[in-house]
C-alpha positions as a Markdown table, in Angstrom:
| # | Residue | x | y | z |
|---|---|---|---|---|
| 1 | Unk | 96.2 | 57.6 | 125.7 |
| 2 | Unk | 97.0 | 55.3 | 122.7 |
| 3 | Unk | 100.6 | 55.5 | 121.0 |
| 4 | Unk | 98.8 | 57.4 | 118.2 |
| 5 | Unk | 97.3 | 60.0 | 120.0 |
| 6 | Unk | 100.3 | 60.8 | 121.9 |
| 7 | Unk | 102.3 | 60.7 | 118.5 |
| 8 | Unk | 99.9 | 63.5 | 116.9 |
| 9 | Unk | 100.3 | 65.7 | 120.4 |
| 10 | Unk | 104.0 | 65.8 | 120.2 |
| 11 | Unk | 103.6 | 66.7 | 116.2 |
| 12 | Unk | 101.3 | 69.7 | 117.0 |
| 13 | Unk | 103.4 | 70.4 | 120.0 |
| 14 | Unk | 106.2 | 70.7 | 117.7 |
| 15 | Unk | 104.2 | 72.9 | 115.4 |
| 16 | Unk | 103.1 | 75.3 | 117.7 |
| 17 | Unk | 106.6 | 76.0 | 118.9 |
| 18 | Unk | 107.8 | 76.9 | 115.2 |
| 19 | Unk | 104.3 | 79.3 | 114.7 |
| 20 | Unk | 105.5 | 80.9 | 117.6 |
| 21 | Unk | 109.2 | 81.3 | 117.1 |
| 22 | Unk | 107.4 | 82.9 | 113.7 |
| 23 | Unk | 105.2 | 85.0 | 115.2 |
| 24 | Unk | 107.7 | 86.3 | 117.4 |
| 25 | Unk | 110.1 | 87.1 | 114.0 |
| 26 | Unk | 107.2 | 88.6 | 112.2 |
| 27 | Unk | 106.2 | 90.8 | 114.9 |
| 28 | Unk | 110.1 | 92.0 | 115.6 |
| 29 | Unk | 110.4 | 92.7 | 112.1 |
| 30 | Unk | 107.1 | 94.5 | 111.9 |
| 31 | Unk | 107.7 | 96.8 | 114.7 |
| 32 | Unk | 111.1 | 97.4 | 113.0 |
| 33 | Unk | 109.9 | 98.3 | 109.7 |
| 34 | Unk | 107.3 | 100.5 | 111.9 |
| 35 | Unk | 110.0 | 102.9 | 113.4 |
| 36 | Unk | 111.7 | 103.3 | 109.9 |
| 37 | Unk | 108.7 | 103.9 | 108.2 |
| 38 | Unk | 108.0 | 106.8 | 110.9 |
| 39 | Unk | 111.3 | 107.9 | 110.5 |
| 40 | Unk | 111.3 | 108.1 | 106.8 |
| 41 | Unk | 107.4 | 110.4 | 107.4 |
| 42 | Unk | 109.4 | 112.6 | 109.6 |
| 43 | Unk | 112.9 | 112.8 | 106.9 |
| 44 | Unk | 110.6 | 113.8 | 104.1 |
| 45 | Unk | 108.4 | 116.2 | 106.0 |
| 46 | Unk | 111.6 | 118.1 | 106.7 |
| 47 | Unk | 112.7 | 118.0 | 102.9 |
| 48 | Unk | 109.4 | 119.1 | 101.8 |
| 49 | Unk | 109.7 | 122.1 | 104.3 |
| 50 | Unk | 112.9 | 122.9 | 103.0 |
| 51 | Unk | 112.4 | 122.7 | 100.0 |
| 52 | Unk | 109.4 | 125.0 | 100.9 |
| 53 | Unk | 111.7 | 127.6 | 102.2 |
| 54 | Unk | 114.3 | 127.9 | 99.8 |
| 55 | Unk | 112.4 | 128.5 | 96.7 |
| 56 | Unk | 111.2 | 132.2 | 96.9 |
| 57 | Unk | 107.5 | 132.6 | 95.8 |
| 58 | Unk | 107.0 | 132.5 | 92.1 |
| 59 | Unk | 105.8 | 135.1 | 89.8 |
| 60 | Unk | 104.2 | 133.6 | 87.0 |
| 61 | Unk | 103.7 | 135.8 | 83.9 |
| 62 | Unk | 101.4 | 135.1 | 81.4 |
| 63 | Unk | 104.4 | 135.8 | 78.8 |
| 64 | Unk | 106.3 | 132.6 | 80.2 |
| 65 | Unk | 102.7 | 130.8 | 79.1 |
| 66 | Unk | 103.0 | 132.0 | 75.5 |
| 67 | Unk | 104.0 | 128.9 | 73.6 |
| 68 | Unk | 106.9 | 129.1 | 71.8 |
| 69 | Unk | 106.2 | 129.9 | 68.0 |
| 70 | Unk | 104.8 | 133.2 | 69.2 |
């Protein structure tokens, strides 16, 4: 192979490892961001059902939809 050739193989060798050190970060950080996205589902479920079981069910009458000059 001419100088030249060999010179743009070790360039795109070069390249390739940086794409995949990247695409090694990228995916780490993706499955990261996966559990804590699943983990903040399940956090608010449980506030939602809490929040659920502490308010008693509301009696609405149609008094408390009067508006206020009346």
């Amino acid at each position: 192979m001419s100088e030249l050739t060999d010179e743009r193989l070790t360039q795109l060798e070069i390249k390739l490892v940086y794409l995949e050190d990247l695409v090694d970060t990228l995916n780490t950080m993706v499955a990261r961001q996966h559990d804590q996205i699943a983990m903040l589902i399940h956090e608010v479920a449980q506030l939602r059902q809490r929040n659920d079981e502490s308010q008693p069910p509301a009696f609405r009458s149609l008094r408390d939809e009067l508006p206020p000059h009346y």
